[in-house]
C-alpha positions as CSV (number, residue, x, y, z in Angstrom):
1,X,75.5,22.9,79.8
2,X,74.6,19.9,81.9
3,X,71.0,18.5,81.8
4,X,69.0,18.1,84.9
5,X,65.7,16.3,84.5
6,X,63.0,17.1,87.0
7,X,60.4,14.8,87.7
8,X,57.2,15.8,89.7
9,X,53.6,15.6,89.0
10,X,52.6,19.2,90.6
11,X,53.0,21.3,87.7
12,X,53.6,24.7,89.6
13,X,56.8,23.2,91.6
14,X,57.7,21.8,88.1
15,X,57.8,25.2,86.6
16,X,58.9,26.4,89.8
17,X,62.3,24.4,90.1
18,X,62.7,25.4,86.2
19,X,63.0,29.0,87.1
20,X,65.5,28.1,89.9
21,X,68.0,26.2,88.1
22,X,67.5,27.5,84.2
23,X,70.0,29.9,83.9
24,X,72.5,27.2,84.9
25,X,71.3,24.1,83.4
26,X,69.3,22.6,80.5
27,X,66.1,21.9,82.6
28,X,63.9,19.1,81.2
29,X,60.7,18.5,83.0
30,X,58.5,15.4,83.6
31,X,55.4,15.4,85.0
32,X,55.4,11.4,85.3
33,X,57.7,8.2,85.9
34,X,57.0,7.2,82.3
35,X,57.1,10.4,80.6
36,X,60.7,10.8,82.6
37,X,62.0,7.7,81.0
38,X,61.1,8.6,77.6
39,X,62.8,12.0,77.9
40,X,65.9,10.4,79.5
41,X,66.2,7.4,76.8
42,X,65.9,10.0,74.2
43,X,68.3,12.6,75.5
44,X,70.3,11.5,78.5
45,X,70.5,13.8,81.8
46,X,73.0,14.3,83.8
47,X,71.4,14.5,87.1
48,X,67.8,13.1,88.3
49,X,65.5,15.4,90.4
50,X,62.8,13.2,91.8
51,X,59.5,13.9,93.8
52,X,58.9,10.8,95.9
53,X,54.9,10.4,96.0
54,X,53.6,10.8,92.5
55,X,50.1,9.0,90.9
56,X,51.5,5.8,88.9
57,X,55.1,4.9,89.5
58,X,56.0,6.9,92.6
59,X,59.8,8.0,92.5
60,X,60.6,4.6,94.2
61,X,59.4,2.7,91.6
62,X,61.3,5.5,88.9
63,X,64.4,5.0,90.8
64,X,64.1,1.5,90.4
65,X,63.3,1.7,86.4
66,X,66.1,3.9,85.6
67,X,68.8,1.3,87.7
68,X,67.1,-1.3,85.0
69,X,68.3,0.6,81.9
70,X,72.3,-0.1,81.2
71,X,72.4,3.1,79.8
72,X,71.4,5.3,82.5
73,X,73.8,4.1,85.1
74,X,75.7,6.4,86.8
75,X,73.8,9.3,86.5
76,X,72.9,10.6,90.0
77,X,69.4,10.4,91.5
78,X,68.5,13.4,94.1
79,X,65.0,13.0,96.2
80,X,63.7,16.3,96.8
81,X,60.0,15.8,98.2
82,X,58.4,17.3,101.4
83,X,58.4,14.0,102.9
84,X,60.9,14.4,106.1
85,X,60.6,11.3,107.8
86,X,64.1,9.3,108.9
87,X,62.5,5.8,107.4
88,X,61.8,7.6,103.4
89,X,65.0,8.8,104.1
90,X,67.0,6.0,104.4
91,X,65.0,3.9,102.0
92,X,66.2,6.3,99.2
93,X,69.7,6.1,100.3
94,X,69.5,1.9,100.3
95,X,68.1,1.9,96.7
96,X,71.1,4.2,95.3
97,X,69.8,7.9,95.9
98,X,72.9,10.6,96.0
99,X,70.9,12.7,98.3
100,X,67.5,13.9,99.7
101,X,66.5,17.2,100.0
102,X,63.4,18.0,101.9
103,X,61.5,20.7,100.5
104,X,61.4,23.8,100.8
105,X,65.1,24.5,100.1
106,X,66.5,27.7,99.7
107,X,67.7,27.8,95.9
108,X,71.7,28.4,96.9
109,X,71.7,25.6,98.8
110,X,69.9,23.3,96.2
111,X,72.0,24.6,93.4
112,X,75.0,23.7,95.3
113,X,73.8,20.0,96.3
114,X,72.9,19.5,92.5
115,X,76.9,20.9,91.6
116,X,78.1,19.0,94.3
117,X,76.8,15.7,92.3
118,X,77.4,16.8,89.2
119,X,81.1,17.2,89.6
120,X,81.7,13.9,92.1
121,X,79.7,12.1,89.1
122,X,82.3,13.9,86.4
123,X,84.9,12.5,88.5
124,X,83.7,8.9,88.9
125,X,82.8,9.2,85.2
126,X,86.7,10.3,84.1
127,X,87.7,7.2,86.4
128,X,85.3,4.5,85.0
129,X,86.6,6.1,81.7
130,X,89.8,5.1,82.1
131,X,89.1,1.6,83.4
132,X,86.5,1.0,80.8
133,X,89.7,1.9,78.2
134,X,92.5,-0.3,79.9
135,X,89.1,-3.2,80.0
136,X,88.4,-2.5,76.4
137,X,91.9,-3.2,75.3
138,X,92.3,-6.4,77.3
139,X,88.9,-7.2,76.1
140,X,89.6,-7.2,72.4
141,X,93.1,-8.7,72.9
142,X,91.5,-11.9,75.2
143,X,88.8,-12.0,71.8
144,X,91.6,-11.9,69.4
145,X,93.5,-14.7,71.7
146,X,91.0,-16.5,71.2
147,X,89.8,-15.9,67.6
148,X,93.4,-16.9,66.7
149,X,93.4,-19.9,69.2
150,X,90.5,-21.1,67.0
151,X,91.8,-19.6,63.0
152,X,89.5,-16.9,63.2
153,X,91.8,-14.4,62.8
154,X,90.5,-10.9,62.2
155,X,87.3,-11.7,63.3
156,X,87.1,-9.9,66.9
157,X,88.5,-6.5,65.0
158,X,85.9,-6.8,62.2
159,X,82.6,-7.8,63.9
160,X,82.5,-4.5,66.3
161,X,82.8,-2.1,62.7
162,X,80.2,-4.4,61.3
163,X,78.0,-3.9,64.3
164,X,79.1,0.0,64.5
165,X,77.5,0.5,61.4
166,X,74.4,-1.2,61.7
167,X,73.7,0.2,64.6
168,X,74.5,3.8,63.8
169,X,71.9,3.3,60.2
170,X,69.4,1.9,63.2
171,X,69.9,5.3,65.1
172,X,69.9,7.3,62.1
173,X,66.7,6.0,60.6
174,X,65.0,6.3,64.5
175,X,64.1,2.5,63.9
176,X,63.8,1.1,67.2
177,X,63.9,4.5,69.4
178,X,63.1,2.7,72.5
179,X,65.3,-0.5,72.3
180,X,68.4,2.1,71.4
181,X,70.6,4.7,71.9
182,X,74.0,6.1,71.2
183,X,75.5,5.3,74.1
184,X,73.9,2.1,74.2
185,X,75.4,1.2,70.5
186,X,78.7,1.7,72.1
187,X,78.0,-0.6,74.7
188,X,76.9,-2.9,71.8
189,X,79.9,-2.3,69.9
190,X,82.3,-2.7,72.8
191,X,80.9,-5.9,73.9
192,X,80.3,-7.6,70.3
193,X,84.2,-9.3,70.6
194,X,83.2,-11.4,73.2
195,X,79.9,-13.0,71.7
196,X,81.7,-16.0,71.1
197,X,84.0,-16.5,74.4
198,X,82.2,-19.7,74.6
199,X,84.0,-21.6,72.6
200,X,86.8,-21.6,75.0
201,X,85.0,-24.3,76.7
202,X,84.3,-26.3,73.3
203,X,86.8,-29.4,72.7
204,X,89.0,-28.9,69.9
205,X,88.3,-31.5,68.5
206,X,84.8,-30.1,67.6
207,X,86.2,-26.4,66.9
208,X,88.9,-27.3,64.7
209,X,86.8,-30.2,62.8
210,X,87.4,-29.8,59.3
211,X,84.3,-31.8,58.5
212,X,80.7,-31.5,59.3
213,X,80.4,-31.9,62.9
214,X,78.1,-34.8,64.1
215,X,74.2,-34.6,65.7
216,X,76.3,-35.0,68.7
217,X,78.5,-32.5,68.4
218,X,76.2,-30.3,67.1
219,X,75.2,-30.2,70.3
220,X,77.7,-29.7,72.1
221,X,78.6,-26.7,70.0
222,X,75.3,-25.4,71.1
223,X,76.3,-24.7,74.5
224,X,79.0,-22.3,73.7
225,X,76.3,-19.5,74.1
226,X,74.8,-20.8,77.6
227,X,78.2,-21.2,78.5
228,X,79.5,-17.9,77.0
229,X,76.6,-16.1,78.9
230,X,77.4,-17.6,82.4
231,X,81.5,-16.7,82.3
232,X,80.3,-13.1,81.4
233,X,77.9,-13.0,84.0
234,X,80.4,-13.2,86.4
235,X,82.5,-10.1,84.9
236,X,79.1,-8.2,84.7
237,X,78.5,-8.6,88.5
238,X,81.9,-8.1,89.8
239,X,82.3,-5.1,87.8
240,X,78.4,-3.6,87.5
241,X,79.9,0.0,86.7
242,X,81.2,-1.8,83.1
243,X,78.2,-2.1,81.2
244,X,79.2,-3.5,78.1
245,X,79.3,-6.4,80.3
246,X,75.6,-7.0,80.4
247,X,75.4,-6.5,76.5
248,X,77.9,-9.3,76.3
249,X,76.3,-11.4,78.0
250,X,72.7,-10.9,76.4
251,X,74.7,-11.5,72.8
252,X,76.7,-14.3,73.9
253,X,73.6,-15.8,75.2
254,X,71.0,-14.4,72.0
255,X,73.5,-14.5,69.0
256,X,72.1,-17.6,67.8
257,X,68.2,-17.2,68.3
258,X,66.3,-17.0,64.8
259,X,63.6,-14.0,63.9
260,X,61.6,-16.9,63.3
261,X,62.2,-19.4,66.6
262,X,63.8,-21.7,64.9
263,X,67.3,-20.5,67.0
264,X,68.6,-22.0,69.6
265,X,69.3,-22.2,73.2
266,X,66.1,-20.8,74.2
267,X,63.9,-20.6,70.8
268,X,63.1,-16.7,71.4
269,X,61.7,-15.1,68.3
270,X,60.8,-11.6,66.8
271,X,61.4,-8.7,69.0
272,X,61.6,-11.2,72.1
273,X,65.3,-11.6,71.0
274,X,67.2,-8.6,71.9
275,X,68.4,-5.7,70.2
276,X,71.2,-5.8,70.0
277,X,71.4,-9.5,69.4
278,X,69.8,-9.3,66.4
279,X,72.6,-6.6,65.0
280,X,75.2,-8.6,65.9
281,X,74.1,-12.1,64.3
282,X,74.2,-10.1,61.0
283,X,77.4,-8.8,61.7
284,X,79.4,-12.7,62.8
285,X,77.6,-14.3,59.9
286,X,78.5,-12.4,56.8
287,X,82.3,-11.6,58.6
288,X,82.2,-15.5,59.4
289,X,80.8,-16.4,55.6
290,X,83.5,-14.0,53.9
291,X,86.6,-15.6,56.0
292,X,88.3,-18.6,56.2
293,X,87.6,-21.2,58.5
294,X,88.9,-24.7,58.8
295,X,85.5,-26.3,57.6
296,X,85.3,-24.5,54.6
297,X,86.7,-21.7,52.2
298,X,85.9,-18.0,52.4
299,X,82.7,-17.2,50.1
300,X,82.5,-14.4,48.2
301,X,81.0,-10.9,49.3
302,X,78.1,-11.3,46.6
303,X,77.6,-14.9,48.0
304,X,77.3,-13.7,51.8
305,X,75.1,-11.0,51.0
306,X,73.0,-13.5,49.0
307,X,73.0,-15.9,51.8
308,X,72.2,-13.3,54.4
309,X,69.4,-12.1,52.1
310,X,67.7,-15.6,51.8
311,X,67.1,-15.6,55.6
312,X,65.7,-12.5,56.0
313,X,62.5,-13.0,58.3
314,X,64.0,-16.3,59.0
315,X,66.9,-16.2,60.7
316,X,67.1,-12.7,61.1
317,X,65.2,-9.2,62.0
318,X,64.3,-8.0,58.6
319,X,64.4,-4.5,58.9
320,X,68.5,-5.5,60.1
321,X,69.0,-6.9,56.6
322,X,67.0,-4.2,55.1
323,X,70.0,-1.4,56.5
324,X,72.7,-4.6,55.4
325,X,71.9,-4.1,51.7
326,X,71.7,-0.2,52.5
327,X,75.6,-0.6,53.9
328,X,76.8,-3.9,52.3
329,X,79.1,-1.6,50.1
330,X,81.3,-0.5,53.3
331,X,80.7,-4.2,54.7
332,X,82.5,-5.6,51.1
333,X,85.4,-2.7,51.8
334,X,86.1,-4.0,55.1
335,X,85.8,-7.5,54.9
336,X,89.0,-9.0,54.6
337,X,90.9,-12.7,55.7
């Protein structure tokens, strides 16, 4: 049954528009802008029902909130408000509205704008499926070009299960409810192989060093996350409808930032580093510490996990390591050369 989330702060129309519509659809109700993106973050609707004037955030200003969070795109917004002017209108249709409906409606004719939606959105949804599949294959094999380009074999296939599974003990523990979601973890997992596409613009000469690297090329190494975070910006704004492409570029950007500021390239620290940032630098570094690389041999699993361990609070979120030693058992059984 599809979810429609009604959002209105007159309680009677609330209830009202529950009655219409509940013997068709799981009807969630909101009497605010904040309390509607709480219920959506925590179970996702299908379909939007806003009022336009409401105390607080008006829907204008909901609208605008929900086009924010990656993992509410693409779930149709519908207006339907008293307001009948041509100007609210057409301000509703310029920020991304799917319709307006001025109230009152007869109930057929709402119920069929709301299937109308729900069906073109089904559609757009099976299409962007597709792509996102055909984009997810090409994306792992460019990570795995490159990962080979550089003797990192493996490591574009094993990060994203790493990440997987930290994420999922994140969502199964409720740990950071408003920072995550399931569909946002996928997002996460999908766009993990590409945290390091940086490095394609990093001499080889400095990525195939067998030594330590210089103060100079240190770096230069640096800027493979800078870089990394502009190539994917461009992907993420010619192809908005992929979102995995704004999680890569927060991680290609964020991999490196420490828990304690001590990271690098911006020096963000605690929970000003993001999310899903955090999961992944766990992830790269015990995958990158128990394989091979041309500077040094692969270290044991007990080794890693000691390593990893050590920088709890330091380099990384500690309640992230906390679920590593919860999991490192399935980490040990996957890692591999």
């Amino acid at each position: 049954m599809k979810r429609i989330l009604v959002v209105d702060d007159n309680l009677s129309l609330l209830k009202q528009t529950e009655f219409q519509l509940l013997d068709s659809y799981e009807v969630m109700l909101a009497k605010s802008g904040a309390m509607a993106l709480k219920i959506a973050r925590c179970k996702r609707p299908d379909l939007f029902l806003l009022d336009v004037e409401m105390p607080g955030m008006d829907g204008f200003q909901l609208l605008g909130k929900i086009k924010e969070i990656p993992a509410l795109t693409g779930i149709p917004v519908i207006f339907n408000t008293t307001l009948a002017d041509t100007k609210t209108q057409l301000r509703a249709f310029q920020m991304g509205a799917k319709d307006y409906i001025v109230k009152p409606v007869p109930v057929d004719v709402l119920r069929y704008r709301i299937e109308l939606h729900l069906r073109l959105a089904g559609y757009i949804r099976r299409m962007e499926d597709t792509v996102m599949s055909l984009s997810g294959i090409m994306t792992e094999s460019f990570a795995e070009l490159i990962n080979f380009r550089y003797k990192m074999e493996g490591h574009s296939r094993r990060a994203p299960r790493f990440c997987a599974i930290l994420g999922e003990e994140v969502l199964r523990r409720d740990l950071y409810a408003d920072d995550i979601n399931s569909l946002d973890l996928q997002h996460i997992v999908r766009a993990s192989p590409l945290h390091d596409i940086g490095n394609i613009t990093i001499p080889d000469r400095i990525l195939l060093k067998p030594g330590p690297l210089s103060t100079e090329e240190n770096e230069e190494m640096k800027q493979h996350t800078s870089r990394g975070a502009k190539i994917l910006d461009q992907f993420s704004r010619r192809l908005p409808a992929q979102c995995f492409f704004h999680y890569a570029k927060l991680i290609a950007l964020t991999h490196h930032e420490a828990w304690d500021g001590g990271g690098y390239p911006v020096g963000l620290s605690g929970d000003a580093i993001p999310l899903c940032s955090r999961i992944v630098a766990v992830a790269d570094v015990y995958d990158d510490l128990t394989s091979e690389r041309v500077y040094r041999s692969r270290m044991s699993h007990e080794e890693a996990c000691r390593i990893i361990l050590e920088e709890k609070g330091k380099r990384f979120d500690p309640h992230i390591v906390e679920i590593f030693e919860t999991v490192a058992g399935t980490f040990k059984s996957l890692s591999g050369p």
